[in-house]
Structure formats: C-alpha cells, structure tokens
N, C-alpha and C positions, 0 to 999 in steps of 0.2 A: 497603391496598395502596400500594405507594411508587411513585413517579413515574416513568416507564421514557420515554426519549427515543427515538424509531422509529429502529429500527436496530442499537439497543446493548444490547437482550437477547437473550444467547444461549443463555438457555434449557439444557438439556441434553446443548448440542452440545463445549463445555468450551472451553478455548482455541483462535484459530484456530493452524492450521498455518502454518507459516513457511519459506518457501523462499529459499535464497542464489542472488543474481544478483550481477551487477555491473552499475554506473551507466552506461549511453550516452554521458552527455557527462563525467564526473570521473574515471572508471574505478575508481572506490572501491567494494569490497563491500559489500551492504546486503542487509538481509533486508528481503521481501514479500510482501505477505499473498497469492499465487496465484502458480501453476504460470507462468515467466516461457516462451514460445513463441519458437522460432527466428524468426528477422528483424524481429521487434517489439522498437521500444526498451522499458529499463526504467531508470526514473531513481531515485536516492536524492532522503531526505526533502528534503536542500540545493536538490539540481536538480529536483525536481518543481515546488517554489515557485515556480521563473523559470519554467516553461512551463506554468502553471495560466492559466486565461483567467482575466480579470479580473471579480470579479461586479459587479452594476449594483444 
C-alpha cells in the first residue's frame, strides 16, 4: 500500500468542486474549493498568503 498523507485521499469522491468568487482585497477572480457565503471574505491564492497567521 503506498503512503497517503491525511487529508489527500479522496478516495471515490473524484475531484473536488470548484466554485468562482472574487478576491476581498485584489478583486481578481479565483476559484475555491467551497460554496463562498454572502458577507464573508474570500481571498485568492496571492491574498490568502498575507493574511494566514504565521506558524510557530
């Protein structure tokens, strides 16, 4: 059996679905992996990176 890192098999569920948002602070369009919800930001790959907490 080959080595599966928690999280990243997804088994017989197939690719995930992808839904178009647009970025909170660049306004650039980006797809995201879930249903983006009215008054909640959602950021692209560029602006997620500035406002990820930093790890220790």
């Amino acid at each position: 059996m080959a080595f599966q890192r928690r999280g990243f098999d997804r088994g017989d569920r197939g690719p995930k679905e992808m839904h178009k948002a647009v970025c909170s602070d660049c306004g650039k369009e980006c797809d995201v992996p879930f249903k983006p919800t009215e008054g909640r930001e959602v950021w692209c790959r560029d602006c997620f990176s500035k406002h990820r907490k930093p790890r220790f």
